[in-house]
C-alpha positions in Angstrom: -5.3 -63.0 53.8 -3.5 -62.5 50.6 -5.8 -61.0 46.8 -5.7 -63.2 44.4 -5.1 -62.0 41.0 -8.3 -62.6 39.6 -9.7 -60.0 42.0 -7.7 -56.9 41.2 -9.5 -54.1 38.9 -8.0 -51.3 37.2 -5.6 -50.3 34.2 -2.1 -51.4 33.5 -0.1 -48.8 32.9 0.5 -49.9 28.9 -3.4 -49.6 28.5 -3.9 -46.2 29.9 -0.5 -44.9 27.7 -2.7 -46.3 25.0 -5.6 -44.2 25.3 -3.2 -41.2 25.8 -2.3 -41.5 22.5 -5.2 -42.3 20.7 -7.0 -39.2 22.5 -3.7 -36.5 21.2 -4.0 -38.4 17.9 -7.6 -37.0 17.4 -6.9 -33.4 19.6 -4.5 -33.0 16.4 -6.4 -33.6 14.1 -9.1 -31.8 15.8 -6.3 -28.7 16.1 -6.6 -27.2 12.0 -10.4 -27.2 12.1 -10.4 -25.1 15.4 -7.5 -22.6 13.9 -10.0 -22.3 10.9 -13.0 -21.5 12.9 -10.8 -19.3 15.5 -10.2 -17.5 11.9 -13.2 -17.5 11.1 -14.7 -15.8 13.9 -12.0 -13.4 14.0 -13.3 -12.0 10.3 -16.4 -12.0 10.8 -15.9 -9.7 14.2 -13.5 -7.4 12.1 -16.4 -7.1 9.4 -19.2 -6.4 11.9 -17.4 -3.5 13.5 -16.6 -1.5 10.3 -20.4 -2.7 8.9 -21.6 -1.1 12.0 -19.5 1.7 12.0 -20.5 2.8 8.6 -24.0 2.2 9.6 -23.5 4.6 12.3 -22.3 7.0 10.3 -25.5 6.9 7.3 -27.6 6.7 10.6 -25.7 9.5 11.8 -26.1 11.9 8.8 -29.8 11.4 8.1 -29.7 12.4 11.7 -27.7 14.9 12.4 -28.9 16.4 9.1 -25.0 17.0 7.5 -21.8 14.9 6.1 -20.7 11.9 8.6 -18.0 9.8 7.5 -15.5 7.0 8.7 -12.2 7.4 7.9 -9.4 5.1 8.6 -6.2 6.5 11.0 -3.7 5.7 12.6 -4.2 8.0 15.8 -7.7 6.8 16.2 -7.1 5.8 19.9 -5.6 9.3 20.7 -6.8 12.2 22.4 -7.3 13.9 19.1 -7.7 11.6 16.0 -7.6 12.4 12.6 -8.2 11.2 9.2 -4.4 9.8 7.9 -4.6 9.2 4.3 -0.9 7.2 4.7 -2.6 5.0 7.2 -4.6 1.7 6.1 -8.0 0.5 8.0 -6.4 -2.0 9.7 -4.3 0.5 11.7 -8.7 1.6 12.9 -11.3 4.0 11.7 -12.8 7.1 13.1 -16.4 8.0 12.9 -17.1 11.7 12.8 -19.9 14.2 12.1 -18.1 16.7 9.4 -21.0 19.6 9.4 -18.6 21.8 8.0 -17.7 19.8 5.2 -13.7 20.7 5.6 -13.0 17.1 5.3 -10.9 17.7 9.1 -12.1 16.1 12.3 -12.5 19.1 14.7 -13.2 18.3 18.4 -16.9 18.0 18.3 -17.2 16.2 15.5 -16.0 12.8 16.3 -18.7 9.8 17.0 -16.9 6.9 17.6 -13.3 5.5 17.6 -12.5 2.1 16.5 -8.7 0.5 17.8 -6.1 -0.9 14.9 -7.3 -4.3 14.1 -4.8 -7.5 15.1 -2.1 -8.5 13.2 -2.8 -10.6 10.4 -5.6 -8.7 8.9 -5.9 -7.3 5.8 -8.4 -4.9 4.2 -9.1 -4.2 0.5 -11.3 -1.3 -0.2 -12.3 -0.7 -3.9 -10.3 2.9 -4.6 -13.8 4.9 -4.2 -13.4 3.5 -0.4 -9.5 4.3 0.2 -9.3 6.6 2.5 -12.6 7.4 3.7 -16.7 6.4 3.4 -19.2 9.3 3.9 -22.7 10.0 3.6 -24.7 13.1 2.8 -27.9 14.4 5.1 -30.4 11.7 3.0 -28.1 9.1 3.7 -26.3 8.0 0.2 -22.8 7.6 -0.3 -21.0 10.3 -1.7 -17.0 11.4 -2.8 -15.4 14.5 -1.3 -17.0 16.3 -4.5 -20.7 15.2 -3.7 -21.2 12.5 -6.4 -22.5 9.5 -5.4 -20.2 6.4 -4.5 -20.7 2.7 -4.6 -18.1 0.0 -4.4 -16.9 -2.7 -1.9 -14.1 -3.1 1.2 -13.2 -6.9 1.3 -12.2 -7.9 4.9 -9.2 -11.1 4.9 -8.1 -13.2 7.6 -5.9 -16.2 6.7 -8.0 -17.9 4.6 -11.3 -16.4 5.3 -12.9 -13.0 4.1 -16.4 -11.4 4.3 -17.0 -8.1 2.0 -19.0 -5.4 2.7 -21.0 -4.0 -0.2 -21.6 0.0 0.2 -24.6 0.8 -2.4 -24.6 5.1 -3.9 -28.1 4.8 -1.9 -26.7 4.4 0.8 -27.5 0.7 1.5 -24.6 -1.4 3.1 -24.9 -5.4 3.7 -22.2 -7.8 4.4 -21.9 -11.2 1.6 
């Protein structure tokens, strides 16, 4: 027995190249409003880790009872990392305990290491905030000569930033 025509179910092959088309017509539109939120998320995981880390280091001063800071470097992920005034924050951060007050990371002093951010991020401390953040045994913000500090790092990715807002009292928040 031969099918008739009328029986036969399915797709031509014009009708399905049709719907391939309409569905990468709407993936590429789709495709900037994904890059944005890949952005997006990227900053906001930049911003958390240095928020976090200079939490640490307020929660590590009150505790430990002496100067902690976090200080950006560019050997942050070696064996011995120290504090590199020529480096910039994106290239990481060192956490470190300075009970000594020499302003140099000794062996037992450091906390926590943070890897150089990925390429594409920039970071804008206000100039208070260049190099370094630190906090005396009560927990404010103080300079290398013991005043109290307060100012801002902003944190950019493409088009997004978050800023993270560093209070003399020591208070840090994210906006």
């Amino acid at each position: 027995m031969r099918a008739h025509l009328d029986d036969v179910s399915g797709f031509t092959l014009i009708e399905l190249l049709v719907v391939v088309a309409i569905a990468g017509i709407i993936a590429s539109m789709a495709a900037p409003s994904f890059t944005s939120m890949i952005q997006g998320s990227a900053v906001s995981a930049a911003t958390n880790d240095l928020f976090s880390s200079i939490r640490l280091a307020r929660s590590e001063a009150v505790k430990r009872g002496s100067r902690t800071s976090v200080c950006k470097s560019s050997s942050s992920m070696s064996a011995s990392p120290a504090c590199d005034a020529g480096a910039s924050w994106q290239d990481g951060w060192v956490v470190y305990n300075d009970a000594n007050e020499n302003g140099v990371i000794d062996s037992e002093d450091v906390v926590l290491v943070h890897e150089p951010l990925k390429f594409g991020f920039a970071v804008a401390p206000d100039a208070i905030f260049a190099d370094f953040v630190s906090f005396n045994a009560v927990g404010a913000s103080t300079t290398n000569a013991n005043g109290f500090a307060s100012g801002s790092i902003v944190m950019r990715y493409g088009d997004d930033e978050k800023e993270i807002s560093i209070m003399s009292n020591g208070r840090v928040r994210i906006e």
